[in-house]
N, C-alpha and C positions, 0 to 999 in steps of 0.2 A: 434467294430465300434467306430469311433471317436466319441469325443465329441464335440458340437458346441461350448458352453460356460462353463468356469471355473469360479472360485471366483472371479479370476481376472478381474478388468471391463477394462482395458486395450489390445487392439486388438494385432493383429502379427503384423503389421508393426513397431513397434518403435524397436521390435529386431531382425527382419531379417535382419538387417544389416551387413556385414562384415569390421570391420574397421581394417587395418594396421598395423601391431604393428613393431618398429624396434625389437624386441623379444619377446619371445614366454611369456606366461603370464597366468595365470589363468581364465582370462577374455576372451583367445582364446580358451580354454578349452571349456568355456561356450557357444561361438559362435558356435562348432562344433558339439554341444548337438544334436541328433537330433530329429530335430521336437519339443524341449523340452527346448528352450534356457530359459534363465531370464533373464529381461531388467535388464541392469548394473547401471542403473542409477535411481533407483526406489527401495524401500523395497524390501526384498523377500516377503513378505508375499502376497501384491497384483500385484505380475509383473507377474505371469504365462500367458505364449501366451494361445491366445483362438486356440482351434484346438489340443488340447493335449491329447492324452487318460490317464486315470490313470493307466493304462499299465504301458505305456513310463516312467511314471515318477514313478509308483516303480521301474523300470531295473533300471534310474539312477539317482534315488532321492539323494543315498549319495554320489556319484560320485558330482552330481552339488553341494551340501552344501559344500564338500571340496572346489572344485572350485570358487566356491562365498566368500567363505570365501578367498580365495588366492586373488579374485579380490577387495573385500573391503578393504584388506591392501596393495593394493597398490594404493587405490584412497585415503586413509586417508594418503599419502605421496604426493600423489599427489595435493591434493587441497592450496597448498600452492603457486602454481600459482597466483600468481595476474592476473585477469582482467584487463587489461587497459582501461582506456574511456577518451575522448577530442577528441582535432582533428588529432590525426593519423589515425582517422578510416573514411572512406569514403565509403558510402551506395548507392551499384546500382541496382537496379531491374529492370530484364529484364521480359518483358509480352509474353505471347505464341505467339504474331507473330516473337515476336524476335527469339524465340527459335523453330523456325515453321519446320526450316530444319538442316540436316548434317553441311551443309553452315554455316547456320545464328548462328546454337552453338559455330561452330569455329569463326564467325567472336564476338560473345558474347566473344569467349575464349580471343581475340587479343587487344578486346578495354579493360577489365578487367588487362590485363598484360601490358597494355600500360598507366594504371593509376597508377603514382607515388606516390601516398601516402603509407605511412609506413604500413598500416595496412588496407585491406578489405574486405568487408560481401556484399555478392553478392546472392538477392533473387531472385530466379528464381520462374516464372510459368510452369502448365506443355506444351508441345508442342502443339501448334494450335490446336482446335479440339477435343483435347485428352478428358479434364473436360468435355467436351460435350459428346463424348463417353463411358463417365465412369459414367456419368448419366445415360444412357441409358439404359446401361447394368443393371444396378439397377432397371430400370421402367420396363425393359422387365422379368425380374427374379421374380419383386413381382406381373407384370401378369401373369405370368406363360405363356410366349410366348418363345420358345425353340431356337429361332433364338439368345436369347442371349450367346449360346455356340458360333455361328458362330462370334457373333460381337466380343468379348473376343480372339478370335484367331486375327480378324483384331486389335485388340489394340497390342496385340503380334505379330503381322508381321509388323505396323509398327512400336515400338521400337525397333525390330530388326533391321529392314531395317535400321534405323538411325544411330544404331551402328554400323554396318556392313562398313557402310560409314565413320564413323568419327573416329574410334576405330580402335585397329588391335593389334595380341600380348595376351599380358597377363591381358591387361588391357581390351581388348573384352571377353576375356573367361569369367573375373571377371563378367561383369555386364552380362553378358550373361546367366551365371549361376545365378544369383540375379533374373534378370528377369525370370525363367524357374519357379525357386523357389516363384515367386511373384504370378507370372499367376497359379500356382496351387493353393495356399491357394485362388488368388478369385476365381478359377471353385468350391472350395470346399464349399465357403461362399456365391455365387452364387448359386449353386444347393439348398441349405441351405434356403436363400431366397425363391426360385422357389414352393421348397416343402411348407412352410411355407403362401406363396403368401402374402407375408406382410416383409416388412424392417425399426428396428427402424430407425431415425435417426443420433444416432451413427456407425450403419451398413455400412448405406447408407456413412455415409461421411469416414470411414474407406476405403471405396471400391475407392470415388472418388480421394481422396489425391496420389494413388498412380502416379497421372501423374509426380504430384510435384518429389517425391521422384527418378523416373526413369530419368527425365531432369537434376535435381541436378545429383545427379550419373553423367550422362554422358558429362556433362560440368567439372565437380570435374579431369574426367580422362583427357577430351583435355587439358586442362591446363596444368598436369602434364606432358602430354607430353611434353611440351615444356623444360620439369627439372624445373622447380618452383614448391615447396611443397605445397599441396591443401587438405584441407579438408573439410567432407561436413556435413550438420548436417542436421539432423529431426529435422524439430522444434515443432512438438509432445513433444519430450524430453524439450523444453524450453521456449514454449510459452504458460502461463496459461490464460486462459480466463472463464468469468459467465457469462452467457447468462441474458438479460439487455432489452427485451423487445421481439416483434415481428422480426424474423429473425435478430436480431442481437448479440452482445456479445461486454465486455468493456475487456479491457486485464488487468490484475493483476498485475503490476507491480513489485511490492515485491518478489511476488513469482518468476515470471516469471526474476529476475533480479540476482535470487538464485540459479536458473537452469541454469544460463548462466554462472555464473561464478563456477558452478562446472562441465559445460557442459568445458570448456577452459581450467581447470585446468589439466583437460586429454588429450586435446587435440591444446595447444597453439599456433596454424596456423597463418601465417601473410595473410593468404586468404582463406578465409571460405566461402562453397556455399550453401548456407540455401533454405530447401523448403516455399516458398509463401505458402497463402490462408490454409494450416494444423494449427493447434495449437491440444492442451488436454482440459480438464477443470481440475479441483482442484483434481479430482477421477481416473485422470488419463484415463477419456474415452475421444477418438478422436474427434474431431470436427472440423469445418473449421471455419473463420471468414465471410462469407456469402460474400456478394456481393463485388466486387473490395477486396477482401482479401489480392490479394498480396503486392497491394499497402498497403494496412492496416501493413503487415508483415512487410516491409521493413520501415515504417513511426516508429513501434511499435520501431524493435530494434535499428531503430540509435538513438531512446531515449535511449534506457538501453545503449549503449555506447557514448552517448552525439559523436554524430558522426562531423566531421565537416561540411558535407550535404549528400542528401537522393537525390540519381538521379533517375527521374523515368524516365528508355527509352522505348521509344514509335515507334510510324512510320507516326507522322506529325511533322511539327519545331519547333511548343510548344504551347502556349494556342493562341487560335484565340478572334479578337476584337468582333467574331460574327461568328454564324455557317457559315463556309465557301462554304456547301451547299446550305443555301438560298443567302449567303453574298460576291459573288466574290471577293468582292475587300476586304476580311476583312483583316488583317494585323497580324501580331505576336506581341503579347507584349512582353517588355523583361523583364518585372517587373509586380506582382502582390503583392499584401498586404496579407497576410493571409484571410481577413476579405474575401478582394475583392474575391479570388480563394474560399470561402465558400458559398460565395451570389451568385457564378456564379453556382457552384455545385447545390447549392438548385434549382434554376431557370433550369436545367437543360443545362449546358454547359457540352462540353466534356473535362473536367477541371480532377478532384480528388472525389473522394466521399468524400462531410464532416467532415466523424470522421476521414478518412488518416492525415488530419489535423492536429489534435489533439494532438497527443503525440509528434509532431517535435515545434510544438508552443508554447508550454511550456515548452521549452529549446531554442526558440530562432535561431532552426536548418533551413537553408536552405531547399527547395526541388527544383529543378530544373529537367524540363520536357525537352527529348532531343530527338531524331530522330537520330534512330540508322540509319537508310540509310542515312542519309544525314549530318553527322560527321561535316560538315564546318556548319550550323546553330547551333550560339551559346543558342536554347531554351528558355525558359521561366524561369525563377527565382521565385519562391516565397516564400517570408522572412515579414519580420519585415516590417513595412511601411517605404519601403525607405523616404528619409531626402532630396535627393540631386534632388529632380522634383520640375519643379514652377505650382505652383499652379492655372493654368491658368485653360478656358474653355475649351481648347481642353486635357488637362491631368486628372482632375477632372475624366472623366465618361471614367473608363478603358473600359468597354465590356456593352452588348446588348443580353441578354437569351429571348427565347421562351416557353411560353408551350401551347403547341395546345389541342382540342378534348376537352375542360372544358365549363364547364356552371354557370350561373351564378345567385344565385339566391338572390331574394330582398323579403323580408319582411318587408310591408310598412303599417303606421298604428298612429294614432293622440295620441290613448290610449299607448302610447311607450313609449314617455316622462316622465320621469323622476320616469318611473315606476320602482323601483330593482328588478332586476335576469331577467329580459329579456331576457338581451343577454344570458346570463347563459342557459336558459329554450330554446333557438335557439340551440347552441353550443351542448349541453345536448343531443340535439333529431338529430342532425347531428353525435354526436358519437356515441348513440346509435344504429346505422346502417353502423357502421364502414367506414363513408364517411371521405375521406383525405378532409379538408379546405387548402384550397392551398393560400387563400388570404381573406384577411375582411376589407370592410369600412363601417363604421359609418359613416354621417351627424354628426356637432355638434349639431343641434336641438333634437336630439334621434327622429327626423319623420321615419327613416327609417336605416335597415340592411341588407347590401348586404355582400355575400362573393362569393368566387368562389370552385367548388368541379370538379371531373373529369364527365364527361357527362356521364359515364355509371352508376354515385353511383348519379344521381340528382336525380331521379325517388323514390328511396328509402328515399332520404331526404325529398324530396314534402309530402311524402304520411305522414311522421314519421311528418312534421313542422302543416300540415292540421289536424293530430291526436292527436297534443298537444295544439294547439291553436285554436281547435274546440268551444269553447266557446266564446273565444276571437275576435272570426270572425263571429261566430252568432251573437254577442251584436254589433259590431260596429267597436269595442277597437283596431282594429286590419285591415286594407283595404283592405290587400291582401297579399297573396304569391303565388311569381310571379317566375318562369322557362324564364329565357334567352339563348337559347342555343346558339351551335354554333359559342362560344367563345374563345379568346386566352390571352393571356398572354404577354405583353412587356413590360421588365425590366433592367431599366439603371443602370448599378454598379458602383461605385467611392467611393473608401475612400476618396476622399478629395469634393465632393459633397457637406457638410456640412458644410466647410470655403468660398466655393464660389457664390457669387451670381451670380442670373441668369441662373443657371442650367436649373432648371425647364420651365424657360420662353421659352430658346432654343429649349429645348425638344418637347414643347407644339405648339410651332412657327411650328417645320419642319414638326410636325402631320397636323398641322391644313392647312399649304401651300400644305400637297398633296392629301390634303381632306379625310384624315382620321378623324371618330367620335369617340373620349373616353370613352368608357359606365361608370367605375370605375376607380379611383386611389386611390393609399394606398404609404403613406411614412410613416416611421418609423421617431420617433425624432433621430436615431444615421444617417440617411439620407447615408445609405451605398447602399439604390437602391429607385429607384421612380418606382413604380408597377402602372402599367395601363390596364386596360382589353378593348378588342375589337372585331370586329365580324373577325371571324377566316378565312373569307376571302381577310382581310383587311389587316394580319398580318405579311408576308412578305413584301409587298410595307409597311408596315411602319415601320419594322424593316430595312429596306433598306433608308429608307426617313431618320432618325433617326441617323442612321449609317454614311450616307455621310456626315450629316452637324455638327456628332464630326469629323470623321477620315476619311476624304477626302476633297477634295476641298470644299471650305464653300459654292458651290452652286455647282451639277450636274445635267446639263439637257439633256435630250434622246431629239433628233430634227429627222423628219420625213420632206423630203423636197418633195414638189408634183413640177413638170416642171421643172427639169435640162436644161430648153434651155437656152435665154442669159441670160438674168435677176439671173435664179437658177443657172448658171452654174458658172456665176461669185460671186456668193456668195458663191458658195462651192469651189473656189478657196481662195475667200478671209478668210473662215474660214481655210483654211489648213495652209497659212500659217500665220493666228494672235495666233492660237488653244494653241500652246505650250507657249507663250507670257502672253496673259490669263491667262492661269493653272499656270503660273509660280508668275505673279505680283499680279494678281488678285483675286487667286485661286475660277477663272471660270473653270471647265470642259464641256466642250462641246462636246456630243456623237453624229454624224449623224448614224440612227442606222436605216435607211432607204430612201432611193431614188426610186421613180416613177415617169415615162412619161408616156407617152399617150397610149405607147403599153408592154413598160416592166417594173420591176421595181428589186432592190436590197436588199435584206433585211438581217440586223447583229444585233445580241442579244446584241457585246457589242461595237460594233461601226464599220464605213466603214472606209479602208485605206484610205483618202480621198487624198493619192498620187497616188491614183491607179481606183478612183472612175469609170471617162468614159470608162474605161478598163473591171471592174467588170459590170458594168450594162451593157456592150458589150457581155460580154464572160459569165456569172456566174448570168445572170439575169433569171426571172421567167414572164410569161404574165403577164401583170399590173392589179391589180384591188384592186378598191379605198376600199371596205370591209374589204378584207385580209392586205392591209397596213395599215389602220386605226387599224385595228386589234392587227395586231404584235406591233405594240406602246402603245396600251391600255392595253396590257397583258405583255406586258417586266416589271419585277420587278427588275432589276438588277437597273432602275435608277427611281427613286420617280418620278420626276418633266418631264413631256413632255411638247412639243413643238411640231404641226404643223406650217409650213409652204408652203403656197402656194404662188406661184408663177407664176399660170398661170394668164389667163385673162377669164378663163372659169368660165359661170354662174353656170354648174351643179356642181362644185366642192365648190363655196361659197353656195349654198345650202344649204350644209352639215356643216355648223358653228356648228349652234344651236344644231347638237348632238353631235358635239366633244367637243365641252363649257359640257354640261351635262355630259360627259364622265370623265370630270377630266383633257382634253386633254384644254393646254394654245394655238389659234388661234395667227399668224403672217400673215399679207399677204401686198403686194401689190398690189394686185386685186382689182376694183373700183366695184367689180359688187354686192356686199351685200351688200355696203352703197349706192348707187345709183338708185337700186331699190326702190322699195315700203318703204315709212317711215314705218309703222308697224313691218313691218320684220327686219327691224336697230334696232328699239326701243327694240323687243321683244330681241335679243341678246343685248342689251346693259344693260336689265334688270335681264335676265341670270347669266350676266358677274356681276353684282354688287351684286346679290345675292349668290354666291359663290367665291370659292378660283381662281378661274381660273380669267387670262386675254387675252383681244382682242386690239392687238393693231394694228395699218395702217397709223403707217406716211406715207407711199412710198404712197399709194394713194395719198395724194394731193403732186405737187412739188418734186419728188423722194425722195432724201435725205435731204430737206431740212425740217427746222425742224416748219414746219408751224401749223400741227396737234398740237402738246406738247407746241408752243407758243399762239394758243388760247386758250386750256385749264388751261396753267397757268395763263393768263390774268381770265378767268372766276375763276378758283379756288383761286384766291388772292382778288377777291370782284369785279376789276375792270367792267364795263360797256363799253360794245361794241356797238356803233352809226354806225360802213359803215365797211364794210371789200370790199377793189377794187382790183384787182389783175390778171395780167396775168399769169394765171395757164396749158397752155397748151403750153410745151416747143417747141411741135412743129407748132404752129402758129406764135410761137415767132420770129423762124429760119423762116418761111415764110416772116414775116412783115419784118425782119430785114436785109433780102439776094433776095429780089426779084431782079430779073435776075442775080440773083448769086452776082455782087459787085454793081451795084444800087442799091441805095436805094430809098425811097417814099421824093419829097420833102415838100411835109406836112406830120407830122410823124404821123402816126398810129399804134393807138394799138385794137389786137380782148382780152377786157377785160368782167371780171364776175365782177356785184356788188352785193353785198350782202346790204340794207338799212332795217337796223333794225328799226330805228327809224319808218318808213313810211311801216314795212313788206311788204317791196316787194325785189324782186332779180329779176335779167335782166343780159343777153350777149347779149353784142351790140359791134360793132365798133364804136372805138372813138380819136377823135384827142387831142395830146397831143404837148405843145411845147416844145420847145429842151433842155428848161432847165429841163423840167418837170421827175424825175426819173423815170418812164415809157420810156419817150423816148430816156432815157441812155442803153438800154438791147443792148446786145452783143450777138449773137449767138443762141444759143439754153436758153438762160436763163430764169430763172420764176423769179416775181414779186408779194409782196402782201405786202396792206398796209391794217394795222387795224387803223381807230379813234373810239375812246374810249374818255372816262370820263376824264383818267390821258394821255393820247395821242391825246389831240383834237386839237393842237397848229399845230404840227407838227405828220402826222404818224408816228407808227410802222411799219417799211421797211425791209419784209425780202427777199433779194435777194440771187438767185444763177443758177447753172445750172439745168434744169428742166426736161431734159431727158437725155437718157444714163444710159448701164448696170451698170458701175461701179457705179455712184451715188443712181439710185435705188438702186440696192445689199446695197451698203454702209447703204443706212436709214433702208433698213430689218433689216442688224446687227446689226445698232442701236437699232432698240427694238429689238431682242435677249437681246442685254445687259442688256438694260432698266428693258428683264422681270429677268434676271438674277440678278441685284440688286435689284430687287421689293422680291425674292424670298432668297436674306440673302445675298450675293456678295455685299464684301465692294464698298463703292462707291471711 
C-alpha cells in the first residue's frame, strides 16, 4: 500500500513536471523515475514526492542517486547563467477570466507574442471557476461527501475539453498525459483526505494550485505553436514566502531572488509562463499567497527582475473614478499614485489588493491595469506620483470608495478628558473580540470616541466596551455607549488633496446641497482621503452628489416637468436646444429624467431624448400618476440634485409643494395657485424652504419672464424700504386696454392696475387713468408694467417693463430659475 507522506514536506506537484530537453540528460532519467522522481531543484535529502512507497524507491533508489548525481553536474555548469533584470523584462498577468476559454488562451497567446520587449514573464491564473472547483473538492473530501469523485472528473473534462480545443499533436498528448497523471495523485490525496475527514492546510493548497499549473502548461504550448521558444515554471520552485499574520504571507525576497536565478540558469527563455497565487515556504511545503495571489505573483517577480512594468489584464478599461455600479457616469483614470491605488483598495475599490503594491513601489515599477477585450483602451497607470497634473480642484480627488453594512459606535463621557489609556482600554476590548475598526474620530476635547466596525462584530464590541467600562458608567465618568447602525462609509482619495485648498469645503458643499447629514469624519494629516460616515441609505446619492461635482459637470440636475402643454412644452424645447451650450460654457447638466400630463407620462433613469420627447410620451408612455413620477425622481440616484417643475395652472398639483420641499425635491413653477392661496400655506413653504437645502422659486408667476419677483427681493435683501409697488401685472388686460376694437384705442388712456401701499397697508385693483406721458400709458401690446417707490427710489420709480404673456417668455423666466437654482447649487455664474 502507498504511503501518504514521506520525510519530505514537499508535495508532487513541483516534480511531476516534464520539462524538454534539447538532449537526453540525467535529469530525464529522473523525470521518468516512476512514481519516484526527485525535485531537481531542491537537496536530495527533503525532495522526495509524497505518495512514494518504500517499495519504489528500494527498486530504484541507486538508479536515482546515479541519476541525480548526473543531474547535479550539470546544473553546477549550468548556473553560470546570468539573470538579467532592468527593463527588458515586461510583466503580464493574465486573471481566470482571461484564461476562461480555448479562445481567450489563444487570444492570451497573441497579445504576449505581440509584446516587443526583449524579454517576458507572463503570470497566469487558473481558468475561470477552476480555484473554485478545486476548493470544493477539498471541502467535500474532508466531509466525507463522495460526490467529490464526480466533481474531480469535471475538473478533468474540463481541462481536457480546453485542450482538446487549443492543442493538437504532440503537444496535446504532452499535457494530456500530465493531466491524467495529475488527476490521479489528487483522487489519491483526495480519498486520503475523505478517509482522514480532516485536510491540513498545506493539503488543501497543494490540491488547489493545480489550476495554476494546468493553465500555465497550456498557454506555454499555444505559444509554441506559433515557433517562439516558451517555457513555464512552478513557481513553488521560486517563490518563498512566511506567513505574516491572519491569512496572509510576506515573500522572501533573497531567498526567492536565489531560486530564480537558478530556476534561469537551466532554463534561460526569452518568455517564461509562471503559475500565479502558488508559492512554498522556506521548508519547501506548498502554499498559496491567499487573496488576489496572482496579482501578488506577478507584483512580487517584476521586482526580483526590476521589470520595466507589471500589466495586470483584467475585463474593465482600468480603475474607475467610482463604482461604476452605483456611479454611471464614473470615468477611467489614466493615472493613479501608488498611495492613491492603496487608499482606494483599502476603502474597498475594485483597484489591486494593497500588498500587490508593495514590491513594484519600492522599485519604482509601473503597474498598469488593461482590458483584454477591449485592446484600444489605454488603462490605468499606476506609478510614482506623476509631476506633469496641475494641481487644481478637479485633479486633487482622484476616486470616491464605499463601504456599506458597518456601524458605528460612540463612547461619550466628561470623565474621558485627559484621562490616559482610554482610548487604549476602547481599542483593547474592540480587539479583544476580533472586531475590524474600519475608521476612529476623536473630538479634540477627548468628550467623546467614535469609530466604525462591520455591523455584524458591533454586538460583540457593545457587550466587551459595557464589560470594561462597567464601573465607569456606574460612577458617571463615562455617559454612554452608544450603537449607530445602519451605516456607510464615503471616502474621497487624492494625493495632491493636501496642497490644495478647499477640498474639504467642496466636498462638504455638495453633501450638504443634497441633503445629506455627516454622522463622522476622519482625516489623516498626510490628507490622502477625507472619511466621512453616514446612514447607509444616504450613501449612494451622496457618493453620486460628491462624484458629479469633482468629475462631471460642476452642477447636475435630474428635472421632472409636470404639463408639457404650451408653457412646458416650449420650455422643453428651449432646454434642448441651450442643454449642450450649458454643459459646454457653463458646465450645467441638465437631465429631464421625466415628463407628465394629465393622462400619460414618460419616465428615463438617465435622461429623455428631448429630440424625440412628444414622440416618446406618444408611443413609449405609461398612465400618468403624480406618486409614481414624484416617485422615480426622489429614488433616481444617478443625479444628487432634483428639480420639479410644474407648469400647469392646476391647484391639486401646487398642493403637493410642501412634500416635495420635505423630499429633498427643489420646487420650480409658474403656477400662481400656492402663492395666492391662503397666506398660511405660502408662509409654511416658505418656512420649509429656508430651513433646509431645498429651493422654491416663481418668477413666471408674476410678469412671465420678467424679472420682477428677484427685483423686489433684492431691493428688500440690500436694506432698501419699499413705500408703493403700482403695476399692471396682467398681460392680458393690458392687450385689452391697449387693442380695444383691435386698432382704437381709449382717448383717455386707461390702465386695470394693482397697488400695493405699504406705507397705509392696504392694496387695491382698480381702474385708473393715466396721461400719455405717464409710462403706464406707453404699454404696447401684451406688455406688463411695475413700478416700485422705495426709500432710494422715491424721486423717480423703479420701472420694470416688458412683455407679460406668452409661452416663450414664461418658458424663458422658468429656465431662468433652473439656472438660478443651478448657480445657487455650485454652477459658475
Amino acid at each position: 500500500m502507498r504511503s501518504l507522506a514521506v520525510a519530505s514536506p514537499l508535495p508532487p506537484a513541483a516534480a511531476v513536471r516534464r520539462r524538454p530537453r534539447a538532449s537526453a540528460s540525467g535529469r530525464e532519467v529522473i523525470s521518468q523515475c516512476w512514481k519516484c522522481e526527485i525535485n531537481q531543484d531542491q537537496p536530495l535529502g527533503n525532495s522526495l514526492r509524497i505518495g512514494h512507497s518504500q517499495g519504489s524507491l528500494q527498486r530504484h533508489g541507486s538508479r536515482n542517486l546515479l541519476a541525480a548525481a548526473a543531474a547535479i553536474s550539470i546544473e553546477q555548469a549550468e548556473v553560470s547563467t546570468y539573470l538579467p533584470k532592468g527593463d527588458m523584462w515586461s510583466v503580464h498577468k493574465f486573471g481566470g477570466t482571461c484564461m476562461g476559454t480555448p479562445q481567450r488562451i489563444q487570444n492570451v497567446a497573441d497579445i504576449v507574442l505581440g509584446d516587443s520587449s526583449e524579454r517576458k514573464l507572463i503570470i497566469v491564473s487558473a481558468m475561470s471557476k477552476v480555484t473554485d472547483m478545486m476548493f470544493n473538492l477539498v471541502h467535500k473530501a474532508q466531509s466525507r461527501d463522495n460526490s467529490y469523485v464526480t466533481a474531480l472528473d469535471e475538473v478533468f473534462n474540463k481541462h481536457m475539453a480546453a485542450a482538446k480545443d487549443l492543442l493538437d499533436g504532440e503537444d496535446l498528448a504532452r499535457f494530456l498525459a500530465q493531466l491524467h497523471s495529475d488527476i490521479s495523485n489528487l483522487r489519491a490525496m483526495l480519498r486520503a483526505i475523505f478517509i482522514a475527514g480532516h485536510a491540513t492546510e498545506s493539503f488543501s493548497d497543494f490540491v488547489v494550485g493545480h489550476g495554476e499549473l494546468w493553465s500555465a502548461q497550456m498557454l506555454s504550448y499555444a505559444i509554441k505553436k506559433s515557433g517562439v521558444p516558451c517555457s513555464w515554471m512552478d513557481t513553488r520552485e521560486v517563490l518563498v514566502v512566511k506567513p505574516s499574520g491572519s491569512n496572509q504571507v510576506d515573500p522572501d525576497y533573497l531567498e526567492s531572488e536565489k531560486r530564480l536565478q537558478k530556476w534561469f540558469s537551466r532554463q534561460p527563455a526569452e518568455i517564461i509562463i509562471a503559475t500565479g497565487f502558488i508559492a512554498s515556504t522556506a521548508e519547501n511545503i506548498p502554499t498559496t499567497l491567499k487573496r488576489d495571489g496572482s496579482d501578488f505573483s506577478a507584483s512580487i517577480i517584476g521586482s526580483l527582475v526590476r521589470a520595466r512594468q507589471v500589466t495586470i489584464w483584467t475585463d474593465v478599461d482600468g480603475v474607475f473614478s467610482a463604482d461604476p455600479r452605483k456611479v454611471s457616469e464614473a470615468v477611467i483614470l489614466s493615472t493613479l499614485s501608488y498611495q492613491e491605488a492603496w487608499e482606494m483598495s483599502y476603502f474597498g475599490a475594485n483597484v489591486l489588493h494593497p500588498r500587490t503594491i508593495i514590491p513594484v513601489m519600492k522599485d519604482n515599477i509601473p503597474i498598469v491595469i488593461r482590458n483584454m477585450f477591449n485592446l484600444s483602451a489605454p488603462g490605468t497607470t499606476i506609478c510614482k506620483q506623476p509631476a506633469n497634473e496641475n494641481a487644481d480642484l478637479d485633479a486633487c480627488v482622484k476616486s470616491f470608495a464605499t463601504i456599506d453594512k458597518l456601524a458605528l459606535v460612540n463612547v461619550e463621557g466628561t470623565g474621558m478628558a485627559g484621562v490616559p489609556g482610554t482610548a487604549s482600554a476602547i481599542f483593547s476590548a474592540a480587539k479583544d473580540v476580533g472586531a475590524n475598526v474600519i475608521m476612529i474620530s476623536q473630538a479634540s476635547s477627548e468628550h467623546s470616541v467614535c469609530f466604525a466596525v462591520p455591523e455584524k462584530e458591533v454586538a460583540a464590541v457593545s457587550t466587551a466596551l459595557h464589560v470594561r467600562f462597567r464601573e465607569a458608567l456606574a460612577a458617571g465618568r463615562l455617559s454612554k455607549v452608544e450603537v449607530i447602525r445602519g451605516c456607510s462609509i464615503l471616502a474621497a482619495v487624492g494625493l495632491r488633496m493636501a496642497s490644495t485648498p478647499g477640498v474639504s469645503a467642496i466636498l462638504f458643499d455638495a453633501l450638504a446641497k443634497a441633503n445629506i447629514n455627516v454622522r463622522a469624519i476622519a482625516q489623516g494629516c498626510s490628507e490622502y482621503n477625507i472619511t466621512v460616515v453616514l446612514k447607509q441609505e444616504d450613501c449612494v446619492r451622496a457618493l453620486r452628489a460628491v462624484h458629479s461635482r469633482f468629475f462631471l459637470s460642476k452642477t447636475t440636475l435630474a428635472v421632472g416637468i409636470i404639463g408639457p402643454g404650451l408653457i412646458g412644452g416650449t420650455l422643453l424645447d428651449q432646454l434642448k436646444d441651450q442643454a449642450a451650450v450649458l454643459k459646454e460654457n457653463m458646465n450645467i447638466d441638465l437631465r429631464v429624467i421625466g415628463i407628465s400630463g394629465s393622462r400619460t407620462m414618460h419616465l428615463s433613469d438617465i435622461g429623455v431624448d428631448l429630440n424625440q420627447w412628444k414622440e416618446l410620451l406618444r408611443k413609449e408612455a405609461e398612465p400618468a400618476d403624480l406618486d409614481s413620477f414624484v416617485r422615480h425622481l426622489s429614488e433616481n440616484h444617478v443625479f444628487p440634485n432634483k428639480v420639479l417643475v410644474d407648469c400647469t395652472a392646476d391647484t391639486y398639483v401646487a398642493s403637493h409643494y410642501y412634500d416635495w420641499l420635505k423630499k429633498g425635491i427643489h420646487v420650480i413653477t409658474p403656477n400662481k395657485k400656492a402663492n395666492s392661496g391662503p397666506l398660511d400655506r405660502y408662509l409654511k413653504l416658505r418656512t420649509l424652504q429656508r430651513a433646509s437645502y431645498t429651493h422654491y422659486f416663481y418668477e413666471a408667476t408674476v410678469g412671465a419672464g420678467l424679472p420682477i419677483i428677484s427685483t423686489l427681493r433684492g431691493l428688500l435683501e440690500t436694506g432698501d424700504k419699499i413705500l408703493r409697488i403700482e403695476g399692471i401685472f396682467s398681460g392680458t388686460l393690458s392687450y385689452i386696454f391697449n387693442n380695444f376694437e383691435g386698432t382704437r384705442t381709449f382717448s383717455n388712456v386707461l390702465r386695470y392696475v394693482g397697488v400695493v401701499d405699504v406705507a397705509n397697508r392696504k392694496g387695491r385693483v382698480e381702474l385708473q387713468r393715466y396721461k400719455r406721458d405717464h409710462p403706464f400709458a406707453q404699454l404696447s401690446g401684451s406688455d406688463n408694467i411695475i413700478a416700485f417707490t422705495t426709500s432710494r427710489y422715491k424721486e423717480q420709480p423703479l420701472i420694470v417693463r416688458g412683455p407679460g404673456a406668452g409661452a416663450e417668455v414664461t418658458a424663458g423666466g422658468v429656465f431662468c430659475d433652473i439656472l438660478r437654482l443651478a448657480s445657487y447649487l455650485g454652477a459658475p455664474s
